[in-house]
N, C-alpha and C positions, 0 to 999 in steps of 0.2 A: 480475393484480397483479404489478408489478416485486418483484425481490427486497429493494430498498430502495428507501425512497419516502421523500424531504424535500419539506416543505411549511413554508412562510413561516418561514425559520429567520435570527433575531435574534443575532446574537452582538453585544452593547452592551458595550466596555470604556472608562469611564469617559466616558461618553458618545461616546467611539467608535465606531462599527457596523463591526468589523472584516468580518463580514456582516450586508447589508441583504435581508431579505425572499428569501431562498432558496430555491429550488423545483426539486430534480433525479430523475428514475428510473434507477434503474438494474439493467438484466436481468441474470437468473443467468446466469450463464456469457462475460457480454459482459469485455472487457479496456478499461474507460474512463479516459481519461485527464484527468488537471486540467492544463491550463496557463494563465499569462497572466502580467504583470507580477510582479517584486516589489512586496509589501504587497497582493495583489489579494483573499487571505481564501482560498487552497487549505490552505495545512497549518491553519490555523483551522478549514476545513471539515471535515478528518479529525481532528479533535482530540475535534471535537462527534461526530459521526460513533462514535466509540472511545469515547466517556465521560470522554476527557481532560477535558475542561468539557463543562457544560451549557448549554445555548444559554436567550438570553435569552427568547425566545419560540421559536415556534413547536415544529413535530415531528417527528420520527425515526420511521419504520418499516424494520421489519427482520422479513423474513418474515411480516407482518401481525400483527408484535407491537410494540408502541410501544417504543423504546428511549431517548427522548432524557433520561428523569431517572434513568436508569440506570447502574451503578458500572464502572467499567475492569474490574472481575472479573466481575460479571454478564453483560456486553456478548461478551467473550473466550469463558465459558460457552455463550454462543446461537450462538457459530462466526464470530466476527469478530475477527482478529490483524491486527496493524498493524508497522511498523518504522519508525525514526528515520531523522533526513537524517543521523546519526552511530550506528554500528552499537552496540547497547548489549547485546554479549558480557560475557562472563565472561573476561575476558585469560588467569586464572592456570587455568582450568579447558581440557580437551584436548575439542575439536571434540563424541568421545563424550557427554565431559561434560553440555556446551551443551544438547544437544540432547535430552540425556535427563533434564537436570532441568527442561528446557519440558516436556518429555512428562509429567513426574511430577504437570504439574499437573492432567489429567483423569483417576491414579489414585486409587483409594481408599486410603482409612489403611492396611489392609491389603497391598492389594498393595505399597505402600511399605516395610511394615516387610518384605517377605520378600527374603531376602539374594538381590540378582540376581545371574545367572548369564551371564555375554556380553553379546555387542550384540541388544536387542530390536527385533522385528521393525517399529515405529516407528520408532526411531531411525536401523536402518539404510535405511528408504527413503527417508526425509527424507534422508541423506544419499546417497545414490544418485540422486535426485530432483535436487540441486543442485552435483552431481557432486565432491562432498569423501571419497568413501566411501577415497579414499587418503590422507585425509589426519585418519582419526580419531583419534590418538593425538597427536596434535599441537599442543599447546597456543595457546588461539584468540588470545592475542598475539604470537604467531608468524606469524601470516595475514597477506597482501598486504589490504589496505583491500579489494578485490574479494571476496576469500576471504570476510574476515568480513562483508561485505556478505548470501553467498550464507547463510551461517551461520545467520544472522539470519534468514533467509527456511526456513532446514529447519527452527529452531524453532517457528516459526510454524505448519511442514505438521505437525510432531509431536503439535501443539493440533489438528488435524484439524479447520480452517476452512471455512466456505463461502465466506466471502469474505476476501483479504486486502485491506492501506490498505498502500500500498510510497509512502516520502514522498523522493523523490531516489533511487531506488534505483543510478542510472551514474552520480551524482555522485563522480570523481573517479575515475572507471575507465579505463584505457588502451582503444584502440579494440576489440579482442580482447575484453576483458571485458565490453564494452557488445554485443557482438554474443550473446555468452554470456548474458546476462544474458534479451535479449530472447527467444531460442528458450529460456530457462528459462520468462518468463512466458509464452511461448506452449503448453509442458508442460504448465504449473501451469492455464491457462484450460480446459486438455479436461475438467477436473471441477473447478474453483472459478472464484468472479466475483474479478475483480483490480478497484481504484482506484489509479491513480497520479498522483503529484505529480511533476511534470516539468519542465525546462527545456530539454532537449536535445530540440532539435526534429527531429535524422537520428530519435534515436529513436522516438519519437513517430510519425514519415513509415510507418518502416517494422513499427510493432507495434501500434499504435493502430487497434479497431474502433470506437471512437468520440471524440470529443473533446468538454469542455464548456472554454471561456475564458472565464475569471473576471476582472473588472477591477471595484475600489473598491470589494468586496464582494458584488457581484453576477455574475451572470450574464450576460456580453456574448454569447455565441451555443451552441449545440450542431450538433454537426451530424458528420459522416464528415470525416478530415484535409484531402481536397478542397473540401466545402463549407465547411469552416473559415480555409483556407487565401484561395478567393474573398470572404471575408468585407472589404469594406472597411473595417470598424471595426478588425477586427481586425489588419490590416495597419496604421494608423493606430497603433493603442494598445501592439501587442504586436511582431507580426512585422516590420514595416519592410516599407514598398515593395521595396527593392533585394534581402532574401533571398525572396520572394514573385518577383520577377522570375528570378532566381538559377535557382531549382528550376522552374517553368513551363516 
């Protein structure tokens, strides 16, 4: 049994099928990537996916437990964190902060009320993990767009996920931070499954153990960046002959 399993998943908006009849697995521990056009129903996918919306038909498994008419907070609960194509920190709060009041949400009443004492040993790996651990006192509207990108992603470790949804996560990163980012996900894949929404295809090339491309709601192929890459359709709808010739 894959870690998550969608079967025939409907997302109808106003008679729209932003997705049509969806069907993907995806293994623990795999780094799978979404790409395809814009409007093709990736961030749609993770939305259903998260409990952002509920999908019109079909269904969600998630470790053999159905999740698709389940809440953004129950969803989060079962070990599935996600993040935005626009990082959604706490500006006026310092890195610490950020990260420790994501953490606060798998403690108890109790542990909350007891007056903490330093950086907890969640907090600090999360930030060690996404390498800001110098820059904890530093208020997260201070952060280079990169920074709080990484931010956003300790929060998420702090929730101690099985899987994360990252939806653009090197949109708008200097070449540096997209290199950073990918040996990040590649850290984060030794014990969690990753999903990414993508458009940057270097990255993609070089981090992706699998790829599914989505086009007008569906499904146009799955397969490894090579077999995706030989995909005629794909080259057609998505990649263009000439960057397909480019990198060959």
């Amino acid at each position: 049994m894959a870690l998550l399993e969608i079967r025939n998943i409907i997302m109808n908006f106003d008679g729209f099928h932003a997705i049509d009849d969806l069907s993907m697995d995806v293994e623990e521990g795999e780094v799978r990537f979404l790409i395809g056009p814009n409007g093709a129903g990736k961030t749609t996918c993770i939305d259903v996916i998260s409990g952002l919306i509920n999908p019109t038909s079909g269904t969600v498994t998630f470790d053999g437990d159905r999740i698709d008419s389940t809440s953004e907070f129950d969803i989060v609960k079962r070990g599935i964190g996600r993040t935005f194509q626009n990082p959604t920190v706490f500006d006026d709060l310092t890195v610490i902060e950020n990260i420790d009041l994501a953490a606060s949400f798998r403690k108890s009443l109790f542990k909350l009320l007891r007056q903490r004492k330093g950086v907890s040993a969640e907090v600090q790996s999360a930030m060690d993990t996404v390498g800001l651990s110098d820059q904890g006192d530093r208020k997260a509207g201070e952060l280079s767009h990169g920074q709080k990108q990484w931010l956003e992603i300790a929060m998420l470790l702090a929730l101690d996920p099985r899987m994360l949804l990252l939806d653009e996560p090197v949109a708008g990163m200097s070449k540096e931070e997209r290199t950073q980012t990918g040996d990040l996900v590649t850290e984060i894949a030794k014990t969690r499954t990753v999903m990414i929404v993508e458009h940057d295809m270097d990255f993609v090339r070089r981090f992706a153990t699998g790829v599914t491309v989505m086009h007008d709601g569906k499904i146009l192929t799955e397969g490894t960046i090579d077999e995706v890459q030989a995909n005629e359709e794909v080259q057609e709808v998505y990649l263009g002959r000439s960057e397909v010739e480019e990198v060959a």
